[in-house]
C-alpha positions as a Markdown table, in Angstrom:
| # | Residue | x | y | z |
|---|---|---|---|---|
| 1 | Unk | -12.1 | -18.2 | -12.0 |
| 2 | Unk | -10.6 | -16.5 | -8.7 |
| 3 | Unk | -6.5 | -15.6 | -8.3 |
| 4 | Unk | -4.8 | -14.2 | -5.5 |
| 5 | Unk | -5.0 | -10.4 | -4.4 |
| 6 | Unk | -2.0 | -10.4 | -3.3 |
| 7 | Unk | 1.5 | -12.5 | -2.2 |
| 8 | Unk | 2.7 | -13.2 | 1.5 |
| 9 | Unk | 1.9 | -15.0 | 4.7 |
| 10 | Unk | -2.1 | -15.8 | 5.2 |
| 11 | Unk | -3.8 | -16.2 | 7.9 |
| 12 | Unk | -7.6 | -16.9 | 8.0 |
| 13 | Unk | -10.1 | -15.1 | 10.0 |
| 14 | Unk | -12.7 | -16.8 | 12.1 |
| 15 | Unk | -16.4 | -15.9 | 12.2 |
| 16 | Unk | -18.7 | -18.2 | 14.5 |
| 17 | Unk | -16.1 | -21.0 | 13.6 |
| 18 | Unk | -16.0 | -20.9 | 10.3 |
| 19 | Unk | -13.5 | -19.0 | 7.9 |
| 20 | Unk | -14.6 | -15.4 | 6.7 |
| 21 | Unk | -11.8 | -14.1 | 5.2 |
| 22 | Unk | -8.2 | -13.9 | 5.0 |
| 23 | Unk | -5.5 | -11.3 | 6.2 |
| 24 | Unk | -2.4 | -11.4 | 3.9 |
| 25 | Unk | 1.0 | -9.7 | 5.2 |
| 26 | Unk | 2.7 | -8.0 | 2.9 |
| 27 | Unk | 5.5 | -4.5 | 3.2 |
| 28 | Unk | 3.8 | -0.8 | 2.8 |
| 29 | Unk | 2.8 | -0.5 | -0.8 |
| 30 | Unk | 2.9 | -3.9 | -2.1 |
| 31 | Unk | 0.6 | -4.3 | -5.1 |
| 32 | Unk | -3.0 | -5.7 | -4.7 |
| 33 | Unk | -4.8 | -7.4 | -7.3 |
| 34 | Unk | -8.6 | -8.0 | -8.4 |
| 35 | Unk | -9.4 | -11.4 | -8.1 |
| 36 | Unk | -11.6 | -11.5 | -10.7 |
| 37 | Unk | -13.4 | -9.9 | -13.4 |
| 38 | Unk | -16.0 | -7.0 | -12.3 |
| 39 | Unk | -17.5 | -3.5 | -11.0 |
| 40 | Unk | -16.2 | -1.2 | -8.3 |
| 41 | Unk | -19.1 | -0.7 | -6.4 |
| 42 | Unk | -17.4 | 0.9 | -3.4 |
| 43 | Unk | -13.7 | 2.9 | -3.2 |
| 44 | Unk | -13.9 | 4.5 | 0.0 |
| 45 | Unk | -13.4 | 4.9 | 3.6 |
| 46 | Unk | -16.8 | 4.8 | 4.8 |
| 47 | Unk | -17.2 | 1.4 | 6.2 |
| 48 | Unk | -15.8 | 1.5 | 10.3 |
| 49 | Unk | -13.0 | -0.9 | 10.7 |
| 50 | Unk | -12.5 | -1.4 | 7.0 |
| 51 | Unk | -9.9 | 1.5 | 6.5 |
| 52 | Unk | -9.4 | 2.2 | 2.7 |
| 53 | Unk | -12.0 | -0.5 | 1.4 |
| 54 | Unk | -12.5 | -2.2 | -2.1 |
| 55 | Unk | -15.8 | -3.9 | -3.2 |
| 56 | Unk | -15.5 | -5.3 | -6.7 |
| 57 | Unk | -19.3 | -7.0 | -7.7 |
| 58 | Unk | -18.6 | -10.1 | -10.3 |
| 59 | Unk | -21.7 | -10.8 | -11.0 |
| 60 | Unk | -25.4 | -11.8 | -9.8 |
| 61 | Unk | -23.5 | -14.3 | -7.1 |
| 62 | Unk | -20.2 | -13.0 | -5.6 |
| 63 | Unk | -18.4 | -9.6 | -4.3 |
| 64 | Unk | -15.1 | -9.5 | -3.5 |
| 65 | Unk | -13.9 | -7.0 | -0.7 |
| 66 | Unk | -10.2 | -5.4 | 0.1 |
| 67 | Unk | -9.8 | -3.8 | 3.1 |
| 68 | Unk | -7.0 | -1.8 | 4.9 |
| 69 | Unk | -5.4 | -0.5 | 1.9 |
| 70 | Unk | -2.6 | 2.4 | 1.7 |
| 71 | Unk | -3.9 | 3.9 | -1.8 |
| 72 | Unk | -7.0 | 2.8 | -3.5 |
| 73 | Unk | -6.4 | 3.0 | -7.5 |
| 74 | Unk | -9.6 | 2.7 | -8.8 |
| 75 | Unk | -13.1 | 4.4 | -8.1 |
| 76 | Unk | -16.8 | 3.2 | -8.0 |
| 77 | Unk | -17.9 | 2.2 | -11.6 |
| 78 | Unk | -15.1 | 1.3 | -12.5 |
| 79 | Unk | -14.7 | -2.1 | -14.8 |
| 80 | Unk | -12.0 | -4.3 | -13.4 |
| 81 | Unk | -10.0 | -7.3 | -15.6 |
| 82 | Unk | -8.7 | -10.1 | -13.2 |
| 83 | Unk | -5.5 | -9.4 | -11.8 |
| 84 | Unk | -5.3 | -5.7 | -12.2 |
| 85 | Unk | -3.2 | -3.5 | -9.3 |
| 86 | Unk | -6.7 | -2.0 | -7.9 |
| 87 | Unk | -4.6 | -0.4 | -4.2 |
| 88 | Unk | -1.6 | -0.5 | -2.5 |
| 89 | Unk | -0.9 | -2.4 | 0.6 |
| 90 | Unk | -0.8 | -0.3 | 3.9 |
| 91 | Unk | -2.8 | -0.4 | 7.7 |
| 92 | Unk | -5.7 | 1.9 | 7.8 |
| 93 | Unk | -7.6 | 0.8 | 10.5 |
| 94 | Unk | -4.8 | -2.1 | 11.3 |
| 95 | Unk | -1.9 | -2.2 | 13.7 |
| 96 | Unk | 0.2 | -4.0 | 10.7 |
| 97 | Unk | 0.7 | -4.3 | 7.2 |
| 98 | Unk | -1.7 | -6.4 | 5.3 |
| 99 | Unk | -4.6 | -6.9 | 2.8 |
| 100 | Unk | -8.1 | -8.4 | 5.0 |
| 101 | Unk | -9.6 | -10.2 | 1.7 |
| 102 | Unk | -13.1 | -11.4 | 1.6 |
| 103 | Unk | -15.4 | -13.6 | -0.7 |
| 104 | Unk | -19.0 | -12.7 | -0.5 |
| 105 | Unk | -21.5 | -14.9 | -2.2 |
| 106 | Unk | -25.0 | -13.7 | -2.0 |
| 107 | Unk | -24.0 | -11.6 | 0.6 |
| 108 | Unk | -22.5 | -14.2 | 3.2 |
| 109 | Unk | -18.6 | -14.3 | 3.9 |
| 110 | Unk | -17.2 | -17.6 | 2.4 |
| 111 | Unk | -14.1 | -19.2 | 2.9 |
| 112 | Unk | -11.9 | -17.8 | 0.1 |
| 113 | Unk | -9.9 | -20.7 | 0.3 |
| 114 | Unk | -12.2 | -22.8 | -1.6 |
| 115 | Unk | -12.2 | -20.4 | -4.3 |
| 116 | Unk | -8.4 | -19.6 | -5.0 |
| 117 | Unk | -6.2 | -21.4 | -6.7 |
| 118 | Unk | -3.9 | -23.5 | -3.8 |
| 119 | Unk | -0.4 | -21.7 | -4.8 |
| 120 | Unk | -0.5 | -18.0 | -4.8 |
């Protein structure tokens, strides 16, 4: 079961025509979430284009990714329940505030949409 990272206007992100992700505007240190249960397997700022990343693994199938954050609060290994405050909204590697959210699922972008609850 998925929940929203985080509150405020989305807009989705193309890749080859089909949606990939999701950029969620939000103000400078507005709370971001887990969207599920899992693992940090990444808390860094490694990734070009990321900024301050998130990868939470949920299990054999899916990975969730938050990108462009202001502070990360959690570190690799870390075991995540669903809607904890995991980073703070900011715009590493962005021009404006916002979370970039992504659903992996055996290691392809999915539409998040299809996974999340329809009200935030």
């Amino acid at each position: 079961k998925w929940s929203w990272p985080a509150s405020g206007a989305t807009k989705s992100i193309l890749e080859r025509g089909k949606i990939s992700g999701l950029e969620i505007k939000g103000k400078e240190g507005d709370p971001i979430y887990s969207a599920a249960k899992g693992k940090v397997v990444y808390s860094g700022d490694g990734l070009k284009g990321y900024g301050e990343l998130i990868i939470i693994k949920h299990n054999d199938y899916f990975l969730s990714a938050y990108a462009h954050s202001k502070v990360r609060l959690v570190a690799e290994g870390d075991m995540i329940e669903p809607k904890q405050q995991i980073a703070r909204m900011g715009k590493t590697d962005t021009k404006s505030v916002m979370l970039y959210f992504e659903i992996r699922r055996n290691g392809k972008a999915v539409n998040p949409k299809l996974y999340l609850p329809s009200e935030v």
